[in-house]
C-alpha positions as MATLAB code, in Angstrom:
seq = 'XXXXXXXXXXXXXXXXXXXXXXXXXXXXXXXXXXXXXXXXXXXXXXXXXXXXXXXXXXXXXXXXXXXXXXXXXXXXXXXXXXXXXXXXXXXXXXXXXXXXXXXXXXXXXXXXXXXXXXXXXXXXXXXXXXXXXXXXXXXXXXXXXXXXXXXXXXXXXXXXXXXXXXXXXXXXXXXXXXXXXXXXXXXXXXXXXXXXXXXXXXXXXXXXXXXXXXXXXXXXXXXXXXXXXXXXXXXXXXXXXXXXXXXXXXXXXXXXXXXXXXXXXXXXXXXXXXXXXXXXXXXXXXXXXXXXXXXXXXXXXXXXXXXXXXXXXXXXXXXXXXXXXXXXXXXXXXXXXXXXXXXXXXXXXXXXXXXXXXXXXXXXXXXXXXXXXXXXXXXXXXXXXXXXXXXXXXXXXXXXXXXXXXXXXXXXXXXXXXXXXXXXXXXXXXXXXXXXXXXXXXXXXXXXXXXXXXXXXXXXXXXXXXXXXXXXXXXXXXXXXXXXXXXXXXXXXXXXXXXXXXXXXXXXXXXXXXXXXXXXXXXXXXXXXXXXXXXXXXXXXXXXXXXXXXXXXXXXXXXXXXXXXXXXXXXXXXXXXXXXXXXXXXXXXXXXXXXXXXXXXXXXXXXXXXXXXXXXX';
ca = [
      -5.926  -27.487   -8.121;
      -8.027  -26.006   -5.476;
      -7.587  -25.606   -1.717;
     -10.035  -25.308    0.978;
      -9.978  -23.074    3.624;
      -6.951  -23.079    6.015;
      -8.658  -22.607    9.699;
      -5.432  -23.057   11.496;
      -5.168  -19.252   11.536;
      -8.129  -18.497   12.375;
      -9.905  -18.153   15.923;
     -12.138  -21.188   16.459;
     -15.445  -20.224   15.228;
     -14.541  -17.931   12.807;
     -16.634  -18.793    9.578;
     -19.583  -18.296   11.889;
     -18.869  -14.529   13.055;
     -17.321  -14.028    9.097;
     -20.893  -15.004    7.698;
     -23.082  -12.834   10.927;
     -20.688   -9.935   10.111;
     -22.258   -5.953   10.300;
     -23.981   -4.899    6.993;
     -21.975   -1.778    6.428;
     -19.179   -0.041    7.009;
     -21.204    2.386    8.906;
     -22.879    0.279   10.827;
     -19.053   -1.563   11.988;
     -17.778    1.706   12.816;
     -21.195    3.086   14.962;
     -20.406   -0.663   16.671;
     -16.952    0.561   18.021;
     -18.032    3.773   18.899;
     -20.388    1.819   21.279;
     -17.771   -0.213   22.625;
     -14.744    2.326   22.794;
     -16.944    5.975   23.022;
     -14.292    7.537   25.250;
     -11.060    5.618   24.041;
      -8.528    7.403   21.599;
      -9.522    6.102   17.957;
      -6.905    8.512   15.899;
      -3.781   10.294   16.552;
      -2.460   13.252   13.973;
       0.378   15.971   13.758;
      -0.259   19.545   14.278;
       3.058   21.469   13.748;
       5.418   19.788   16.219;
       3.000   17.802   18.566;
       1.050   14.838   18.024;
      -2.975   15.190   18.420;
      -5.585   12.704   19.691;
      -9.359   12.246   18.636;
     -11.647    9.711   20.527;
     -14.266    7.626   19.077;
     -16.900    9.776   20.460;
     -15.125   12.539   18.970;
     -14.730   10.818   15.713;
     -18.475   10.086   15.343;
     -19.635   13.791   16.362;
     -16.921   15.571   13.311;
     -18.307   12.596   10.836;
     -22.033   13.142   11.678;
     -21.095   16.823   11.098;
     -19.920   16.007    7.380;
     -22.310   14.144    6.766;
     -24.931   16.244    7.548;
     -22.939   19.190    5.560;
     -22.989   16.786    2.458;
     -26.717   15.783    2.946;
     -27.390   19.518    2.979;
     -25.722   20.183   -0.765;
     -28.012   17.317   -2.190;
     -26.255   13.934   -1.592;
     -28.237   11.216   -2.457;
     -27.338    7.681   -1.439;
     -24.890    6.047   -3.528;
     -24.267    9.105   -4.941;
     -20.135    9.318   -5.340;
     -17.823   12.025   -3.026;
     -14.180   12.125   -4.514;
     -11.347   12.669   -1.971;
      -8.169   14.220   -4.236;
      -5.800   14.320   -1.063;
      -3.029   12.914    0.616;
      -2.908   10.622    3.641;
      -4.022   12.710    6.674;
      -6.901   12.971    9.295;
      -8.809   14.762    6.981;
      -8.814   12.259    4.451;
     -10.166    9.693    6.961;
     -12.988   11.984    8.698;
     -14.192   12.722    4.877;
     -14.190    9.586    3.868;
     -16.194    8.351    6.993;
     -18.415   11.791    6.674;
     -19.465   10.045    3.229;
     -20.175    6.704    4.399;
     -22.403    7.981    7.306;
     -23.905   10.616    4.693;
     -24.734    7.046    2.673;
     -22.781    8.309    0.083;
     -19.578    6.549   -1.670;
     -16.020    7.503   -1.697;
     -13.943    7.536   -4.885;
     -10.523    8.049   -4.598;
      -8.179   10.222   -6.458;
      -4.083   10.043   -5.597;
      -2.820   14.210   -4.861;
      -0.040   13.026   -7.463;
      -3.040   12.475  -10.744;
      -2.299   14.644  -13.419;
      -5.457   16.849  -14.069;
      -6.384   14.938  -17.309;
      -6.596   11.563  -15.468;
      -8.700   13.586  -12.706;
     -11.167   14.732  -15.091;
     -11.584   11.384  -16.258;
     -11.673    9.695  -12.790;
     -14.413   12.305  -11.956;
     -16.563   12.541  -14.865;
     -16.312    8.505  -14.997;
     -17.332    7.691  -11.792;
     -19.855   10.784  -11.713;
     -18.957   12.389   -8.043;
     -20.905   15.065   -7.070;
     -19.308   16.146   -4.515;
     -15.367   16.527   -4.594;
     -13.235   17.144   -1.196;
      -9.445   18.779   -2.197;
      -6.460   19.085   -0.344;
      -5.747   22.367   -1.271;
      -5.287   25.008   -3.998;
      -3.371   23.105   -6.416;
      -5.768   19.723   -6.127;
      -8.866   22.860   -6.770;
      -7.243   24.211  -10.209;
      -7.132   20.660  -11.407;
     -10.905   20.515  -11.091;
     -11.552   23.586  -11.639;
      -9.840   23.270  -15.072;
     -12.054   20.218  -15.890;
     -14.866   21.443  -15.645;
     -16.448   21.511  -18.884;
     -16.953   17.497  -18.362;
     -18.095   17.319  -14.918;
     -21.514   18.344  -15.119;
     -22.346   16.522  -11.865;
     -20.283   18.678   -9.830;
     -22.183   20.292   -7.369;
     -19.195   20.997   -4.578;
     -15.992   21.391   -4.097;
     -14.726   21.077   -0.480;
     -11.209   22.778    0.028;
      -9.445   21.113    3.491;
      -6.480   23.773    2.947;
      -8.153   27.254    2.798;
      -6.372   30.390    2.841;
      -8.764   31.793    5.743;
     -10.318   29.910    8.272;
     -13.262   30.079    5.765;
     -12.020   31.232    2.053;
     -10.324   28.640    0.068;
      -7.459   30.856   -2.672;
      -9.503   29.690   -5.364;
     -12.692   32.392   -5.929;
     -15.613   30.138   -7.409;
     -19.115   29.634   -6.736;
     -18.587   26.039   -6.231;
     -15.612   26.294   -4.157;
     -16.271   25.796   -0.062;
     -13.910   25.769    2.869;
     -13.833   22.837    5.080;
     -15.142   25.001    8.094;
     -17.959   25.845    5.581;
     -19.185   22.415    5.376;
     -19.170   21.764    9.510;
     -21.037   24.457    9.994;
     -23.296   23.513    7.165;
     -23.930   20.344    8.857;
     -24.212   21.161   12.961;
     -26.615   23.918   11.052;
     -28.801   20.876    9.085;
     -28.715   18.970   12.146;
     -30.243   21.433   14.127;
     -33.592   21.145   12.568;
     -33.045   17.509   11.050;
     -31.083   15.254   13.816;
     -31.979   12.285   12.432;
     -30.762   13.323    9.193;
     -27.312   11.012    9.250;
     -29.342    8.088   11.023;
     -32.077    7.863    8.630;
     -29.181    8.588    5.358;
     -27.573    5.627    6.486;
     -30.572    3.434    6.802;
     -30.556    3.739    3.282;
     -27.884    1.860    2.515;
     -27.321   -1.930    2.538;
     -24.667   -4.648    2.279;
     -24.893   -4.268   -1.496;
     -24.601   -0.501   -1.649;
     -21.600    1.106   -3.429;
     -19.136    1.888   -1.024;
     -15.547    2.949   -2.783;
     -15.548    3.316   -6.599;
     -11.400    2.631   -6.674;
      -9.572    3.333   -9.885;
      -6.859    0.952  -10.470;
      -3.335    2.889  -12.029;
      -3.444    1.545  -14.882;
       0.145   -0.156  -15.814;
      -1.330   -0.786  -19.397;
      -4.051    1.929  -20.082;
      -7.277    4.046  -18.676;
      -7.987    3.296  -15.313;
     -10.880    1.364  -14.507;
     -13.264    1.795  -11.435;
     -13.136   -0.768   -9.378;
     -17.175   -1.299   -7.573;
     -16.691   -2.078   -4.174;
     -19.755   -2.737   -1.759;
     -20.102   -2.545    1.867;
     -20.043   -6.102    2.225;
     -17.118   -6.658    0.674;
     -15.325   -4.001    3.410;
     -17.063   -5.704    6.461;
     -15.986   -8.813    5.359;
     -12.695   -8.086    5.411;
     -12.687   -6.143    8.578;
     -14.156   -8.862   10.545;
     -12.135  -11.338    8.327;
      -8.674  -10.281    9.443;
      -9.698   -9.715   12.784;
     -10.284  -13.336   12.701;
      -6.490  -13.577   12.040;
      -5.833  -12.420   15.816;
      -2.817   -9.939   14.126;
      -3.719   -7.045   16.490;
      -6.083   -6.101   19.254;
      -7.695   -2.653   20.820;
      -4.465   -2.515   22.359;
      -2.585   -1.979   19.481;
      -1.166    1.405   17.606;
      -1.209    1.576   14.054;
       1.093    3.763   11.832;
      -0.689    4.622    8.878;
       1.222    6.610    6.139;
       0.362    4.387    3.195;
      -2.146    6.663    0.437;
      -5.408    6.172    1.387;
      -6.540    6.246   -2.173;
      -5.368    2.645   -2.308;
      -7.032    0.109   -1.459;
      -4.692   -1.317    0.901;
      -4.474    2.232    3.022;
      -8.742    2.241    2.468;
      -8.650   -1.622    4.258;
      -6.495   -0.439    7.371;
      -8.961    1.874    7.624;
     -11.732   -0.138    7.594;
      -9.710   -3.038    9.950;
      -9.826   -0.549   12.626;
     -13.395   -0.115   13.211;
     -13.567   -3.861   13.706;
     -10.835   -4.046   15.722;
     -10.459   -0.443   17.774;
      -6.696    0.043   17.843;
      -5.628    3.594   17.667;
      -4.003    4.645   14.449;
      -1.696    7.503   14.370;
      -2.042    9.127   10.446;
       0.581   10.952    8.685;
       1.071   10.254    4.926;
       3.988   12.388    4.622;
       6.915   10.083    3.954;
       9.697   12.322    4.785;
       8.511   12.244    8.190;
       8.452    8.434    8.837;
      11.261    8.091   10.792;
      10.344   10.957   12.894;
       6.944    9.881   13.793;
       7.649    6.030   14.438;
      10.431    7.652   16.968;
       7.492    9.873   18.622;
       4.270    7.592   18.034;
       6.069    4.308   18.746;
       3.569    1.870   17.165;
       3.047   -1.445   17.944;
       2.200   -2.271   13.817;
       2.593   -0.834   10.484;
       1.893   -1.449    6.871;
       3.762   -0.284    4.007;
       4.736   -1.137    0.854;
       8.095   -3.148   -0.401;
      10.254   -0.007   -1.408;
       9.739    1.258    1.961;
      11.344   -1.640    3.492;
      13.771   -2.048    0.620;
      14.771    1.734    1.657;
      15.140    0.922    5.893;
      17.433   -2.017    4.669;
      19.673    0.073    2.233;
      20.302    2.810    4.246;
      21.248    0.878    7.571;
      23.511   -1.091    5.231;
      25.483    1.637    3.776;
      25.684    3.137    7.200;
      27.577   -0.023    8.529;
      29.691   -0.611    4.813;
      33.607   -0.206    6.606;
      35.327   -0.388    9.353;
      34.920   -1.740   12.395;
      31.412   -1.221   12.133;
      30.559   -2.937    8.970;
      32.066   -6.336   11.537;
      29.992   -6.004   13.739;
      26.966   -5.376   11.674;
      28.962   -8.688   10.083;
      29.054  -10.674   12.827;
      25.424   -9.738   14.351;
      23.440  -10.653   11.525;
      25.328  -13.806   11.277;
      24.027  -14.265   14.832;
      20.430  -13.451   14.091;
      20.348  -15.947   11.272;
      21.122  -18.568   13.588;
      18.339  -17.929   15.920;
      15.824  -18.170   13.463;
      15.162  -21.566   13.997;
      15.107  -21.053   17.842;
      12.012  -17.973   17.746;
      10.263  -19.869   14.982;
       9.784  -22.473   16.707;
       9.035  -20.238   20.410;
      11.920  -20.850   21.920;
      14.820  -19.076   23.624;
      18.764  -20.162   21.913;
      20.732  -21.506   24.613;
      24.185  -21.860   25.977;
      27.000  -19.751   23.616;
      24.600  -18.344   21.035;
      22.289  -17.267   23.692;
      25.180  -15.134   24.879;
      26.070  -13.998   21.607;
      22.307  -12.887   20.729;
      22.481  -10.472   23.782;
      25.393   -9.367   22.571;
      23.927   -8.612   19.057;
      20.752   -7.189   20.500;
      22.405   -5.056   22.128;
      24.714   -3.351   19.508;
      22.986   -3.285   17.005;
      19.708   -4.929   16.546;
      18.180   -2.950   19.747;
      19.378    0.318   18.105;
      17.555   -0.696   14.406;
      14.798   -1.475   16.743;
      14.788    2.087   18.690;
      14.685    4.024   14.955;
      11.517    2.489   14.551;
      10.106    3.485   18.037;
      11.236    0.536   19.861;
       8.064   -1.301   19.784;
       7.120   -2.857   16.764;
       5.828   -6.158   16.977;
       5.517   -6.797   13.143;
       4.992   -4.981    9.647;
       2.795   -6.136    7.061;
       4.207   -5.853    3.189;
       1.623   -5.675    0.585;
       1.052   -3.918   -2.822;
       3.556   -5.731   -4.736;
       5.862   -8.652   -4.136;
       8.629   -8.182   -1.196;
      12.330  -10.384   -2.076;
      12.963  -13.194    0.369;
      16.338  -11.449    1.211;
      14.635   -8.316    2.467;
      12.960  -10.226    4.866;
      14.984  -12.894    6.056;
      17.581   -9.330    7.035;
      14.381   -7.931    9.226;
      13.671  -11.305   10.894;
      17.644  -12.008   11.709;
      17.099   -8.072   13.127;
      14.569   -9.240   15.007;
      11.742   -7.336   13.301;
       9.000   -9.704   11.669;
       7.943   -8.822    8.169;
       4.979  -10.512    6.817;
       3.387  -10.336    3.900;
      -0.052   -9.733    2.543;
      -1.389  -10.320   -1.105;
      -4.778   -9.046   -2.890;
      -6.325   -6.917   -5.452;
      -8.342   -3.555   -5.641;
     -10.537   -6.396   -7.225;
     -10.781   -7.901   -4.024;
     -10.813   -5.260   -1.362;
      -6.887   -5.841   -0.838;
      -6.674   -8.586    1.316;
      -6.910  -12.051    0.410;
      -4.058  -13.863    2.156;
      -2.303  -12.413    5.417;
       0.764  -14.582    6.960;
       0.361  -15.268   10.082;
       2.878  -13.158   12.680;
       2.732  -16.249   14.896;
       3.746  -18.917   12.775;
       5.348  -17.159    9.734;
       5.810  -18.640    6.713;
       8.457  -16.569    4.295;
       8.435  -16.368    1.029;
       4.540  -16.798    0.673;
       1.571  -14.362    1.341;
       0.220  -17.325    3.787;
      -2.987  -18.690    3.889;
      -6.407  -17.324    2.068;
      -8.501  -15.766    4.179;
     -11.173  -17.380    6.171;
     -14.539  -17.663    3.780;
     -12.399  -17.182    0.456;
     -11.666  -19.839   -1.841;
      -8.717  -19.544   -4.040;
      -7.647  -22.045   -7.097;
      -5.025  -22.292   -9.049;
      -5.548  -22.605  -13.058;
      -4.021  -25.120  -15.600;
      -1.355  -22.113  -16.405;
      -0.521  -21.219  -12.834;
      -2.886  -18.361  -12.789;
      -4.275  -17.405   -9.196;
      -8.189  -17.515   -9.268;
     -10.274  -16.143   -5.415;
     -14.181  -16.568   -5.003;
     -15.362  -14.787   -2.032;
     -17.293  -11.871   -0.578;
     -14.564   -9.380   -1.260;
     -14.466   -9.472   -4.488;
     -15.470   -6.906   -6.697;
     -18.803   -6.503   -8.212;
     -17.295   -5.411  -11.396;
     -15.949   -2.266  -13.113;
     -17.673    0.655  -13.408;
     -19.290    1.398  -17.081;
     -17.206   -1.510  -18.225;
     -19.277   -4.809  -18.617;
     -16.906   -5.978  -21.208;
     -13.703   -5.745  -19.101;
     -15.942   -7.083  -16.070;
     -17.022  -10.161  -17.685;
     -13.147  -10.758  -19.196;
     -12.139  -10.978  -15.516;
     -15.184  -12.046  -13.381;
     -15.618  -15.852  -14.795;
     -18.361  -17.715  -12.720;
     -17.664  -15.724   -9.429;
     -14.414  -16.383  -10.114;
     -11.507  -13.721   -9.891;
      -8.781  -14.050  -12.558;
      -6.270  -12.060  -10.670;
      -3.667  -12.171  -13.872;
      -1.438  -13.337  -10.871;
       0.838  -16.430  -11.758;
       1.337  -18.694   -8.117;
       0.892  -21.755   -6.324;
      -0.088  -23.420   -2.724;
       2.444  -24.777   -0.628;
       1.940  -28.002    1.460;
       0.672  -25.800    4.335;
      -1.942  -24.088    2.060;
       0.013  -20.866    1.889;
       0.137  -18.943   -1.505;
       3.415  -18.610   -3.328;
       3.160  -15.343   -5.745;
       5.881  -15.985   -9.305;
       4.706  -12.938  -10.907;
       2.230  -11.127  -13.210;
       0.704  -13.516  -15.610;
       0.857  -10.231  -18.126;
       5.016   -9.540  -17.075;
       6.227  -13.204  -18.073;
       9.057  -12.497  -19.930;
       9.724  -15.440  -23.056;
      13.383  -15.107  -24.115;
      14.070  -16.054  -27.840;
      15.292  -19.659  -26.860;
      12.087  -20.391  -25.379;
      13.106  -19.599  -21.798;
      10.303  -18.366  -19.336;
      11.633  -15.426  -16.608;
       9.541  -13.820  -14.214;
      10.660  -10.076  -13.971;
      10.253   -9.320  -10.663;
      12.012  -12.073   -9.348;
      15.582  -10.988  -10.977;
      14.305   -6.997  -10.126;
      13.742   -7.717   -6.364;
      17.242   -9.772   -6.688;
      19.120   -7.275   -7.474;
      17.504   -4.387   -5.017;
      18.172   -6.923   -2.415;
      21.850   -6.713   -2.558;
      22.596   -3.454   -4.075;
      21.976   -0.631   -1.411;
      22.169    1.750   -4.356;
      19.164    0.886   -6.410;
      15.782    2.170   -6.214;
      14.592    0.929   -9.483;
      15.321   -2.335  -12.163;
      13.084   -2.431  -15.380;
      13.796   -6.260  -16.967;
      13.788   -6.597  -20.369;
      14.146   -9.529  -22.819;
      11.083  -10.487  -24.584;
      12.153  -12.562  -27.442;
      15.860  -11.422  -27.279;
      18.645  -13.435  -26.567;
      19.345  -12.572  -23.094;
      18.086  -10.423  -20.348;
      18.715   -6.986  -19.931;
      17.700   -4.474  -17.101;
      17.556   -0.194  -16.733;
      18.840    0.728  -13.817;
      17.705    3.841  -11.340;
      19.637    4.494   -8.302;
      18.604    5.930   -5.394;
      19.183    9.815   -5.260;
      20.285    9.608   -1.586;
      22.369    7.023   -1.838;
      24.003    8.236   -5.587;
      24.386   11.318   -3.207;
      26.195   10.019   -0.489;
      28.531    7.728   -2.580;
      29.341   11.039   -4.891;
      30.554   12.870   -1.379;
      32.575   10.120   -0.283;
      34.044    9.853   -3.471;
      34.703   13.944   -3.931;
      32.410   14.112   -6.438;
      29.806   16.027   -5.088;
      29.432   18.790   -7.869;
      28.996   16.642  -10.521;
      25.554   15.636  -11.740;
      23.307   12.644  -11.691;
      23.815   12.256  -15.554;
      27.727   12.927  -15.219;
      27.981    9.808  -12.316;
      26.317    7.415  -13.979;
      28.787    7.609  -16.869;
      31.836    7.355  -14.505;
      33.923    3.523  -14.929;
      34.035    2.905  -11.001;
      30.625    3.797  -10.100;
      29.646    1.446  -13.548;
      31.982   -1.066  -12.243;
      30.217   -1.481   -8.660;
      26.854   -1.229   -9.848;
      28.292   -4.121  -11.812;
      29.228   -6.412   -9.098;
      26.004   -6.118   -7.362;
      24.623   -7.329  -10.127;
      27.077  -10.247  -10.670;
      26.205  -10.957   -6.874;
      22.309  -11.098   -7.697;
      23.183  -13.585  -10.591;
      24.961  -15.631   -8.903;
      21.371  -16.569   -7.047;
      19.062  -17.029  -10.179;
      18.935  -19.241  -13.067;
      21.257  -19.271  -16.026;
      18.485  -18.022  -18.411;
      17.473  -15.443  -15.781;
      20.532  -13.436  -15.350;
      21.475  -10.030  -16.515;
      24.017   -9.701  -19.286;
      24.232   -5.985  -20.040;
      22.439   -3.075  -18.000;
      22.525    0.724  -18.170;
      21.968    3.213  -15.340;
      19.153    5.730  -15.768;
      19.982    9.584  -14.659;
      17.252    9.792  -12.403;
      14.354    7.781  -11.169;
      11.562    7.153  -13.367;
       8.491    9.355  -11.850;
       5.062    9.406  -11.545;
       5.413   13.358  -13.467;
       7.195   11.774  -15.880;
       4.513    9.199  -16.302;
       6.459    5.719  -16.493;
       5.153    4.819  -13.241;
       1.912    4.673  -11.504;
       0.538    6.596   -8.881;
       1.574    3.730   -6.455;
       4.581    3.574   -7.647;
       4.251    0.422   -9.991;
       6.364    0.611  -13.134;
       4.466    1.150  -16.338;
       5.944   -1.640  -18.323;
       5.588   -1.632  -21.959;
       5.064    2.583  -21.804;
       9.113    2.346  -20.301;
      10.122   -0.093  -22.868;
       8.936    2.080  -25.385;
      10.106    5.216  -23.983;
      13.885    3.542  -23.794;
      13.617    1.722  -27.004;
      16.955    3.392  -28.040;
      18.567    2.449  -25.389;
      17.701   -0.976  -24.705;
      18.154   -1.936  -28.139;
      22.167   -0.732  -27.393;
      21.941   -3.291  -25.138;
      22.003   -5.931  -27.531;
      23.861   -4.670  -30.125;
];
C-alpha cells in the first residue's frame, strides 16, 4: 500500500518552492538575515534576565567562528563536534561551522567518555567545541585515539580567556573570536569563499543515533536534506516570523538540530534554554507562542496538575471542567463557538481552571509539537479538553526528523498526520513504515553494510510498524524490533500498554513491558521521584527511602489500581498480570537508557532477569 502526497496541508504551490529550495543551510540562513537584518532572531538567559541577539548580530558572532575555525585548518567537510547542552552557544557554534563549510557532529553533555571517544574518533572531528571542564577531561582522556584532533574549544572557561584544563590544545571561546575578527582582518572573504565550497550534497551533521541495541551509528546528513525540510514545514503554514519559539529540547538530536534549521526558513525568534529545571520559569517570562518537546515532558505537565487537583473541592472542579472541555471538542474542531448552556459553562471552566493551566505556560501558546517517541491518545485528548493543542510529529535521525507533522488547523489525534510535501511513504506487507524523499539519509558513516540493510532502493525501512488512515495520515503501532509475541501466539505492541498506564497513573515516570514468549505480560515499574516524594509527605513517610516505599502494601496497592484502570482499556492478551516497582528511575549513568531518554530494551531485560523471572513464578 502506498499513498501519494497529501496537498491539503500544504500552501498551494508548494511542491514547486519544495523542489527551487536554497542549496544549503548556509545559504537559507544568509537569506533571512537579508530579510530580517535588524529583527530579534534569538533570545537567551544571563543570570536573571532574558537576552536578545538580532539576525545581523547573529551573522557577525557566526562569521567570527567561522573565521576562528578556518584559521586552525578547517577544511570543508571536515567534522566540528559540539559536546554541550542546549544553549546559545551551542547554536552560534553550530552555525560558526556551517558558515566555516565545515560539519557539525553532535555529542549529548550526558555521553560517557568511552562512547565520546568513539563518537569522535568515528566520525573524525577535528575540531571539538566543550561546554566546560568536565565535557574537556572526557576528551582529553581519549586522546590516544583521536589523532585528528587539532582543537578543543572550551565555552565555560575559568577566565575570560583560560579554560581549567592546562593543554596545548585546549582554547577559550574568547580565544577563537578573536582568532577569527583577527583572520578576517586580512582575509574578509574568508567565510564567503569557505562556504562557496560547499553544495547541496555536502555533509552537513554526522548524527549518532543512541543506540537502544548497540554502537551508535553516524547518521550522514547533507545540506539538502536540512533545506528541504526547512522549506518543507514551512509549507505546513504551523508558524510565521511572528512567532516565538521555546527551544529546550538537546540540540544533539535531530529533532532540536531541525527547529533550528526551521527557523532560518521561517524567521521566528526562538528563546534557548536547555535547562529543564527551568521550563516553567522561562515559558512564564518568554511567553512563547510554540514549543516542541518530547512525550515525558508532557506526560510530566499532566501528572503534576493532576495530583495538584486529587481531593477536595478542587479535584470537582478540575472534575467537572474537563468534563466540559471534552464536550467542546467537537465545537473548536470543527471552528466553531459551543452555544447556549455549554457555552456558559466553558467560560466558566476557562476561567477556573483551564485559563490558569494556560497562564503556567506563559499564557500564549498556540500549540506544542510532540515528537521523538510515540505520545498516548489520553495525554492529548487532556491538553485539547484544556484547551492547549498537542500535535504530533514522527521521523527518524535517518530522515532529518520530520516526516509527518499534524496539522494545528485541522488536527487529527492519534496519528502523526500527513507525510510531508515531496516525501513518499509506503507501507510494507508486515506493516512496516517505508519514506523516499530528500531527507533521507545518505547512509551511515563507515558502515556500508548497515546502510545497505536499511536503505533498499531509496527506500527507508524505518523498523517502524504503522498504517494510513482514510485521510492519508500515519498511524504509528510500534517498533517493528519491540513487538512483543506472547507464548500463545499473541502479538502486543509495548508501548501501547506503557503509554496506557503513564496516562492514568500520575505516579509513573517509567513502564518496561515484558512477555516475550511467556504466558502473560509483565511490566517494571519506575515512579516519579517528585511525585514518590510528595505522596511519602502526605502519607508521614517522609524519612523513609525510595527502596523502603516501594515495598510498603498501600503504596503497592495504588500503584495497583492504576494499573487495573489502564487494563481495563487494552486487550485481554495485552494486559498486565504481575508488576514490580523499581527503587529509582532507570538512568542514562546507569546505562539502561539512552541519551534521549529511550529505554534500552533487551540491556534492561537482562539487567532485571532476576526479577522479572519472579514475576512468573
Amino acid at each position: 500500500m502506498s499513498s501519494s502526497n497529501q496537498s491539503s496541508p500544504y500552501r498551494p504551490g508548494s511542491l514547486e518552492r519544495v523542489n527551487d529550495r536554497p542549496g544549503t543551510v548556509g545559504e537559507m540562513f544568509l537569506a533571512q538575515v537579508a530579510l530580517s537584518g535588524p529583527r530579534e532572531a534569538y533570545r537567551y538567559p544571563d543570570g536573571d534576565r532574558w537576552l536578545s541577539m538580532t539576525w545581523d548580530q547573529t551573522k557577525a558572532y557566526a562569521f567570527k567562528l567561522a573565521a576562528g575555525l578556518i584559521s586552525y585548518g578547517l577544511e570543508p567537510e571536515d567534522r566540528v563536534a559540539i559536546a554541550c547542552g542546549t544553549r546559545i552557544e551551542w547554536v552560534l557554534a553550530d552555525l560558526g561551522v556551517v558558515c566555516a563549510g565545515g560539519a557539525t557532529t553532535t555529542v549529548y553533555p550526558n555521553t560517557q567518555a568511552a562512547e565520546v571517544g568513539f563518537i569522535l574518533a568515528d566520525s573524525g572531528s577535528r575540531m571539538i567545541f566543550t561546554e566546560n571542564d568536565e565535557q574537556t577531561d572526557k576528551v582529553l582522556g581519549q586522546l590516544d585515539q583521536l589523532s585528528d584532533v587539532v582543537k578543543i574549544i572550551q565555552i565555560d572557561a575559568r577566565t575570560e580567556n583560560q579554560p581549567r584544563v592546562d593543554h596545548d590544545l585546549v582554547i577559550g571561546w574568547q580565544q577563537l573570536l578573536r582568532a577569527g575578527e583577527s583572520y578576517l582582518e586580512g582575509h574578509p572573504d574568508a567565510v564567503e569563499t569557505a562556504m562557496s565550497k560547499v553544495g547541496p550534497d555536502s555533509l552537513a551533521t554526522l548524527i549518532y543515533t543512541s543506540g537502544t541495541t548497540g554502537t551508535p551509528k553516524g547518521v550522514r546528513l547533507v545540506h539538502d536534506s536540512w533545506t528541504y525540510e526547512g522549506v518543507a514545514l514551512d509549507e505546513l503554514g504551523l508558524a510565521g516570523p511572528e512567532d516565538l519559539q521555546y527551544l529546550w529540547l538537546p540540540l544533539a538530536h535531530s529533532f532540536g538540530k531541525l527547529l533550528s534549521v526551521v527557523q532560518f526558513r521561517i524567521g521566528f525568534v526562538t528563546a534557548v534554554d536547555g535547562r529543564i529545571d527551568k521550563i516553567v520559569d522561562g515559558l512564564g517570562q518568554v511567553r512563547p507562542t510554540f514549543m516542541a518537546g518530547a512525550p515525558r515532558i508532557f506526560e510530566k505537565v499532566r501528572a503534576t496538575v493532576m495530583l495538584q487537583a486529587s481531593s477536595g473541592i478542587k479535584a470537582k472542579i478540575f472534575d467537572w471542567a474537563f468534563k466540559i472541555g471534552r464536550k467542546t471538542k467537537p465545537y473548536r474542531l470543527a471552528g466553531q463557538q459551543p452555544t447556549g448552556l455549554l457555552r456558559i459553562q466553558a467560560a466558566i471552566a476557562e476561567r477556573l481552571v483551564f485559563s490558569k493551566i494556560k497562564q503556567r505556560m506563559g499564557g500564549r501558546i498556540r500549540f506544542f509539537v510532540s515528537g521523538s517517541a510515540g505520545l498516548n491518545d489520553e495525554v492529548q485528548e487532556w491538553f485539547y479538553d484544556a484547551g492547549l493543542l498537542v500535535v504530533e510529529g514522527y521521523g527518524m535521525t535517518e530522515s532529518s526528523a520530520a516526516t509527518f507533522v499534524d496539522d494545528p488547523r485541522n488536527p487529527h489525534f492519534g496519528t502523526v498526520g500527513p507525510v510531508a510535501v515531496g516525501t513518499e511513504v509506503k507501507i510494507a506487507e508486515d506493516g512496516e513504515i517505508m519514506i523516499k524523499g530528500p531527507g533521507v539519509m545518505r547512509g551511515y558513516h563507515n558502515l556500508p553494510d548497515s546502510t545497505a540493510e536499511t536503505l533498499v532502493d531509496g527506500w527507508l525501512l524505518t523498523g517502524d510498524i504503522g498504517h494510513l488512515d482514510d485521510a492519508g495520515c500515519l498511524v504509528i503501532t510500534d517498533r517493528k524490533k519491540d513487538l512483543i509475541k506472547t507464548s500463545g501466539g499473541k502479538f502486543v505492541a509495548p508501548q501501547k500498554v506503557e503509554g496506557a498506564v503513564k496516562a492514568v497513573c500520575p505516579y509513573v515516570s517509567q513502564v518496561l513491558v515484558h512477555g516475550e514468549h511467556r504466558k502473560y505480560i509483565s511490566a517494571l515499574i519506575a515512579l516519579d521521584p517528585d511525585a514518590l516524594a510528595g505522596w511519602a509527605r502526605e502519607h508521614d513517610l517522609g524519612s523513609q527511602s525510595s527502596e523502603e516505599l516501594i515495598e510498603l502494601p498501600e503504596l503497592q496497592s495504588m500503584i495497583d489500581g492504576y494499573v487495573q484502570q489502564a487494563n481495563a482499556g487494552l486487550e485481554r492478551w495485552e494486559t498486565i498480570k504481575r508488576f514490580k516497582l523499581l527503587p529509582q528511575e532507570l538512568t542514562v549513568e546507569g546505562g539502561d537508557v539512552t541519551p534521549s531518554l529511550k529505554i534500552k530494551r533487551r540491556l534492561v531485560e537482562t539487567k532485571y532477569a532476576e526479577l522479572l523471572d519472579s514475576l512468573y513464578e
